[in-house]
C-alpha positions in Angstrom: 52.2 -55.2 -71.1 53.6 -57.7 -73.5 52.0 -58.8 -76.6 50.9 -61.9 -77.7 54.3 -61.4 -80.7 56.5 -59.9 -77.9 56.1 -63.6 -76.2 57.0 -65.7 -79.2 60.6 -66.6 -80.1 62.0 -68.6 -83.0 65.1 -70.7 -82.6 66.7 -72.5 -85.6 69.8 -74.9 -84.8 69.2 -78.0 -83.0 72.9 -78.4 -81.1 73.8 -78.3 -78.1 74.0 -74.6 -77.6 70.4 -74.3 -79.8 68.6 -77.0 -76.9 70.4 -75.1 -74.0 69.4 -71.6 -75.4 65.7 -72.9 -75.8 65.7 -74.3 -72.1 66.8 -71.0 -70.5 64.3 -68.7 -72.7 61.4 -71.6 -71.7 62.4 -70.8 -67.9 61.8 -67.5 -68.7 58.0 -67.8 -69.7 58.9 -67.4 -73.3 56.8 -69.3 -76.2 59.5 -71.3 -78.1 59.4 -72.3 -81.9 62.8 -74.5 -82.5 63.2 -75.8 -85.9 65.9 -77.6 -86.3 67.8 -80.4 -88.7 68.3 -83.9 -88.1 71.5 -84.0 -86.2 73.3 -87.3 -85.3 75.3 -87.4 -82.0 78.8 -87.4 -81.9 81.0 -89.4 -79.6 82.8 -86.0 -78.9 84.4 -84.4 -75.6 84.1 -81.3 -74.3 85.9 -79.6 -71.9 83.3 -77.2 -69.5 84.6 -74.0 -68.0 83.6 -74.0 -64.3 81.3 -70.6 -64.9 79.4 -73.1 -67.7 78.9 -75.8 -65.2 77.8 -73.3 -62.6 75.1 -72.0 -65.0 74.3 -75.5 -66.0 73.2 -76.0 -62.3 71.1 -73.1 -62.3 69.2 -74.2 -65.6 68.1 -77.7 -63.1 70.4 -80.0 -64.6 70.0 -83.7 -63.3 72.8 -84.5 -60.2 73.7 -87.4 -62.2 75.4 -85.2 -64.8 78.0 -83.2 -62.6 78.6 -86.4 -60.9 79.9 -88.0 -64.1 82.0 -84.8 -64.7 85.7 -85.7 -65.0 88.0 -82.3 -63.4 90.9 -81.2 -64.9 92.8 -79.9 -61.8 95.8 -78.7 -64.3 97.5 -78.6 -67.9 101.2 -78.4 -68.9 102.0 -76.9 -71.9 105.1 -77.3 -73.7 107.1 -75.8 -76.5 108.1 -77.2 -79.9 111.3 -78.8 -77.7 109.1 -80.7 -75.3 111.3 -79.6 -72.7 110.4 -76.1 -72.1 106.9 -76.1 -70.4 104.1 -74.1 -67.8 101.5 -75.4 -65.4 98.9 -74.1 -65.1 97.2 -75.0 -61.8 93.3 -74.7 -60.4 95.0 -74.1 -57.3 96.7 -70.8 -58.3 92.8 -69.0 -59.0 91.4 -71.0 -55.6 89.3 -72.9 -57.9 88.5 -77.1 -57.8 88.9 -77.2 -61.5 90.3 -75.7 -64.4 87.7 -77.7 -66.6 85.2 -80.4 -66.1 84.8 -82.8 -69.4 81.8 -84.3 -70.3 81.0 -86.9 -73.3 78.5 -85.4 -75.5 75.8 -88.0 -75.4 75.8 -87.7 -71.7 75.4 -84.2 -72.1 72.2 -84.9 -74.3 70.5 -87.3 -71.8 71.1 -84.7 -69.3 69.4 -82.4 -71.8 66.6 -84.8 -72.2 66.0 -84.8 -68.7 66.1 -81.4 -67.8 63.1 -80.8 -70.9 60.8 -83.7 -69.0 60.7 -84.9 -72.4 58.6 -81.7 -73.5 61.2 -80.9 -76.3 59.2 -80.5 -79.4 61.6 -79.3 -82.8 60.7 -78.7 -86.1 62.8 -80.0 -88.9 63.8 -77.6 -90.9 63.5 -77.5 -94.4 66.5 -75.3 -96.7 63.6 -73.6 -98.4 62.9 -70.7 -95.8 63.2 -66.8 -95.9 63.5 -64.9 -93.1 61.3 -61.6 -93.4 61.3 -58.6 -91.0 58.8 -56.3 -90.0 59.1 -53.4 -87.7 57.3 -55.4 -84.9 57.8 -58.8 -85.8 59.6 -61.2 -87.9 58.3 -64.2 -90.0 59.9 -67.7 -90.8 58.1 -68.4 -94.0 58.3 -72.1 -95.5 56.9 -73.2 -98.9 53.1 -74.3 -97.4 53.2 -72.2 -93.9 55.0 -68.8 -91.9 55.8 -68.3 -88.4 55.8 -65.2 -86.6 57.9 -64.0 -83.6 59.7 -61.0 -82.0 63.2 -62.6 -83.0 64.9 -65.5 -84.5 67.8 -66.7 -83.0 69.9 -68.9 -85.1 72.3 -70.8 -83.4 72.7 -73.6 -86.5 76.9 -73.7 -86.5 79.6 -72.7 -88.2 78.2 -72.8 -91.8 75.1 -70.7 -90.7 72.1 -71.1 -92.8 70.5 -67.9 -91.1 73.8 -65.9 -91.2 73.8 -66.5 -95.0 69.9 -65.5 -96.2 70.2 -62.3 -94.0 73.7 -61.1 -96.0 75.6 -61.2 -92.5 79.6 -62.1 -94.5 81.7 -63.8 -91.5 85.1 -62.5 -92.0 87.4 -66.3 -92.3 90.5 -66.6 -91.8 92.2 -70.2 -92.6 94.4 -71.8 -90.6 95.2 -74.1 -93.0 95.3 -76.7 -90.8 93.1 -80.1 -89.7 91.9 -81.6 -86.7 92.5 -84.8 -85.8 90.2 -86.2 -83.0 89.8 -89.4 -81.4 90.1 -91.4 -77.9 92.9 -93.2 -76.2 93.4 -96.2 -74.2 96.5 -95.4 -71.6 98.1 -96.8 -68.3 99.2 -93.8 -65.9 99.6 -92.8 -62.8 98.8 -89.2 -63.8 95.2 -88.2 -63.2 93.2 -85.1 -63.8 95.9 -83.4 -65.8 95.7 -82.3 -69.5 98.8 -81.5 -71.7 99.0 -79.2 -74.2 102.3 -79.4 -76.9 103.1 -76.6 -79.5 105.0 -78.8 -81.8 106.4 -77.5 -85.2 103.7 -79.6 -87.2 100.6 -79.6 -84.9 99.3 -78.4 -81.5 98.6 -81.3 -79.4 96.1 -81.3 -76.4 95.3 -84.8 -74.5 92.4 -84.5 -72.5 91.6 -86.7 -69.0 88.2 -88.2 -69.8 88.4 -91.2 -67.0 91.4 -93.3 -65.5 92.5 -95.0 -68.6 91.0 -93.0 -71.1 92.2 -89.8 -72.4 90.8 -87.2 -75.4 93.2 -86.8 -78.5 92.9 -83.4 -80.3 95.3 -83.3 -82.8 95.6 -79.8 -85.0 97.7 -80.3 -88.0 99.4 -78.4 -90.9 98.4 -80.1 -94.2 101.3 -81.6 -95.2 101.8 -83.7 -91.5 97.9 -84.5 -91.8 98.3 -85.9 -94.8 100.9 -88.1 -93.5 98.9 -88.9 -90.2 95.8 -89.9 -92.2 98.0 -92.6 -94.3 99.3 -94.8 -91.7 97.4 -97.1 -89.7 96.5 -97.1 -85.7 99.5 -98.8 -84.7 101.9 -96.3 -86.7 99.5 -93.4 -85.0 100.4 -94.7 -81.7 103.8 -94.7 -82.4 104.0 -91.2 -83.3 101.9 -90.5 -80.3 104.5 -92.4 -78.0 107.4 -90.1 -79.1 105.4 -87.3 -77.8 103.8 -88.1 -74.7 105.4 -91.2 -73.9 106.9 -90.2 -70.5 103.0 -89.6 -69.6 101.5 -92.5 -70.5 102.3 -96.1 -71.3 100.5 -98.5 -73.4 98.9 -96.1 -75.7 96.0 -97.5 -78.1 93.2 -95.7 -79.7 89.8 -96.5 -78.7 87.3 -95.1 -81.1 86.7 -94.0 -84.7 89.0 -90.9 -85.7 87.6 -87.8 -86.9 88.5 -84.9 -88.8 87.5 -81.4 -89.7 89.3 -78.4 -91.2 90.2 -75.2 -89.0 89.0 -72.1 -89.7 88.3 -69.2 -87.3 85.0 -66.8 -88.2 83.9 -63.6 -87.1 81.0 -61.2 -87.9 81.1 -57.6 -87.6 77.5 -57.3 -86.1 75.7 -60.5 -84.6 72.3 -59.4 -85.6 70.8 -57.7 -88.4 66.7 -56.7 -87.8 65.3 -58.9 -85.6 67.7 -61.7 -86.5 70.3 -62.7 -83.7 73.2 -65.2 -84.0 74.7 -67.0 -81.2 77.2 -69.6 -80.9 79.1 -70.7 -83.6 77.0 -69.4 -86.3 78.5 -65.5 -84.2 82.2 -66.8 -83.6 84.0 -69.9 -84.7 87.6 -70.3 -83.0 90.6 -72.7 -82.6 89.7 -75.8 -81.0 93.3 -75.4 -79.1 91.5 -73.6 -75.8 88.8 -76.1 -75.8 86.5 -72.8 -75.3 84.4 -73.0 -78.6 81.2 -74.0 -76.5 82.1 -72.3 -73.6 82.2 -68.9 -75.4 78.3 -70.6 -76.7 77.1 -70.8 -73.5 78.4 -67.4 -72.2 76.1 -65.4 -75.2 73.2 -67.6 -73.5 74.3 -66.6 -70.1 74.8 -63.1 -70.8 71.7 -63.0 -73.0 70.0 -64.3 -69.7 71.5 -61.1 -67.7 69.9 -58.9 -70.3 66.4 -60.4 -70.0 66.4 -60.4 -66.2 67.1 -56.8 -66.6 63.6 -56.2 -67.5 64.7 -52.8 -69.8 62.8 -54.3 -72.9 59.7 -56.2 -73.4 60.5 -56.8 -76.5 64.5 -58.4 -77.0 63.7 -58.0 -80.7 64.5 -53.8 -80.4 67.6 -53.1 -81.7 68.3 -51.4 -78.2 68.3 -54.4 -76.4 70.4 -56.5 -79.3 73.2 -53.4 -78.9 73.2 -53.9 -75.6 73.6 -57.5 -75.3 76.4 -57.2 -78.5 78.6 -54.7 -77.2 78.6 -57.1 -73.6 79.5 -60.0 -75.8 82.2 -58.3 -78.3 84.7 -57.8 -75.9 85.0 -61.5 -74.4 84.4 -63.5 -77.9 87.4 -60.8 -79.3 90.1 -61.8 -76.7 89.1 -65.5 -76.6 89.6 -65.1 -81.1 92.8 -63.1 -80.7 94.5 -65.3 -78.3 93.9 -68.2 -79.6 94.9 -66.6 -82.9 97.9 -65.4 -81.8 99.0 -68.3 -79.6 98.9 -70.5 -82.9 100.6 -68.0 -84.9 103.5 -67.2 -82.9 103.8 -71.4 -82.0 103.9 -72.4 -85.8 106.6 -69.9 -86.4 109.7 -72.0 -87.4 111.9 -69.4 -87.0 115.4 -69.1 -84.5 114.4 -65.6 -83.3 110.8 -66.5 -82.4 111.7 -69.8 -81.2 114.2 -68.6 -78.8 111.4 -66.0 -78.0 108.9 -68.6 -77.1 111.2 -70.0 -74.5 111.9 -67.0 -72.9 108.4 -66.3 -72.4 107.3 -69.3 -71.2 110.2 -69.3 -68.9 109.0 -66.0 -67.7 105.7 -66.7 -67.4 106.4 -69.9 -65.7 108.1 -67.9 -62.4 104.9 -65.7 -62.6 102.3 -66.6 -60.5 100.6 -63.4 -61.5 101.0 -63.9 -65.3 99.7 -67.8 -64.8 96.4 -66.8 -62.6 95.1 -63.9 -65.4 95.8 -66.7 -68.2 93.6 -68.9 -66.0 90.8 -66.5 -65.6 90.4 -65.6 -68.5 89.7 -69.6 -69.7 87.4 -70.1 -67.2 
């Protein structure tokens, strides 16, 4: 028999993966508290794995959303000599896609939608303490305290939550910045992405619609600081040495934004009755586009362990074992190759250069090779 505490859950973090992880635990029959802070919406692009548009379906999604999906059928990545290079086809794994991308305010009216407009948040106020019991936990505020079986914070990167219940992510800096932003192109190429390892930066371009593509541009310091002093037409420019065979008549088409890169781990992802998910757990390079993907797998997994029915309580420290040691393995690989993908390309070196196209040669001929890589992105 569950108790009237076993029923009630706390989320804090009102992103995308906070609003996505309150829908699914509402489905179940849970009693959700979401507190949240004001958050403005981006005119961001992400890029969905196809198991994360699968689930999406399941959680009753409007048609209208997958409709206005854009596929990415395949992606060529190339070396620092932008003449070496592997494609990666959907049609090697038997799949439609390799990705679907999706605007993010699109993604929020599909979000609205799916709620009926019953989504009720919180704001959150930097005051709180988080304080655990052996059957329940308590938000407590200045004036007022709410009590649940678990928190989950899912509130980014920079985790509030993580930070008041001593959780240390362990950082590592890539000492590099993002560049992000939107371009206007002619081309006859459609529903293919590139990927370029240069010596400076890792370049992805991203399909969003005919004409339209999504710039994410990681750079070292020094070549940021160089990129963020000339203007849109000098941008361009150094965009058209790069993927000028690809597209022609290359202008940007939205405000440019920036953030640093850093990658962030935890050695546990809960403490008590205190869960993290999403970024506030894991925090990886933006090169495999797989930042929210790897958000939506700990809901998806977190899903599997409720349908289990093994605990009427998900606040036991059984069940948060379990669900950890099913999520360790996946958000591990997807930080270590990503890790080491960046590593090994902004080696500058003769030796690892002439590595680098060996490899990709190899792993070009390899069908094999090409359809693991594959499955493990999506």
């Amino acid at each position: 028999m569950v108790n009237d505490i076993q029923n009630k859950i706390i989320i804090i973090g009102g992103g995308l993966i906070g609003e996505l992880l309150h829908l699914m635990l509402k489905s179940k029959g849970f009693e959700i508290n979401h507190f949240a802070k004001a958050l403005k919406i981006k005119n961001r692009t992400f890029a969905l794995s196809p198991s994360s548009v699968d689930w999406l379906r399941s959680l009753g999604f409007p048609s209208s959303f997958f409709e206005a999906l854009s596929e990415i059928k395949s992606m060529k990545i190339f070396d620092s000599s932008i003449k070496n290079s592997v494609t990666l086809d959907a049609e090697d794994v038997h799949k439609p896609a390799l990705a679907y991308m999706v605007n993010e305010k699109d993604f929020n009216v599909a979000i609205k939608k799916t709620f009926n407009n019953e989504k009720n948040f919180k704001k959150l106020s930097t005051d709180f303490e988080i304080k655990t019991e052996q059957e329940q936990v308590i938000l407590k505020f200045h004036n007022e305290e709410h009590k649940a079986s678990i928190i989950i914070a899912c509130d980014g990167a920079n985790s509030m939550v993580r930070e008041k219940i001593a959780i240390n992510p362990l950082k590592h800096d890539f000492k590099q910045t993002a560049l992000s932003f939107e371009l206007k192109v002619k081309s006859e190429i459609q529903k293919q992405a590139f990927q370029f390892f240069l010596k400076e930066s890792i370049l992805a371009v991203l399909p969003i619609r005919k004409g339209l593509v999504s710039i994410v541009w990681s750079c070292d310091y020094q070549f940021f600081e160089k990129l963020n002093n000339l203007d849109d037409k000098s941008i361009e420019n150094e965009l058209n040495l790069i993927i000028g065979n690809y597209y022609k008549d290359i202008k940007i088409a939205s405000k440019k934004e920036y953030f640093p890169l850093f990658m962030n781990s935890v050695e546990s992802i809960f403490k008590d009755r205190v869960l993290l998910v999403g970024d506030a757990a894991h925090f990886i390079h933006p090169m495999a586009g797989q930042g929210l993907n790897l958000g939506i797998r700990d809901i998806i997994f977190l899903e599997k362990n409720i349908d289990k029915k093994d605990y009427m309580d998900i606040g036991l420290k059984g069940f948060l074992r379990k669900y950890e040691r099913v999520r360790k393995e996946d958000v591990s690989q997807m930080g270590f190759l990503t890790f080491g993908l960046n590593w090994i390309f902004s080696k500058k070196s003769t030796i690892v250069i002439g590595m680098i196209e060996k490899g990709m040669s190899m792993l070009n001929k390899s069908k094999f090779l090409k359809q693991q890589l594959i499955k493990k992105a999506i």
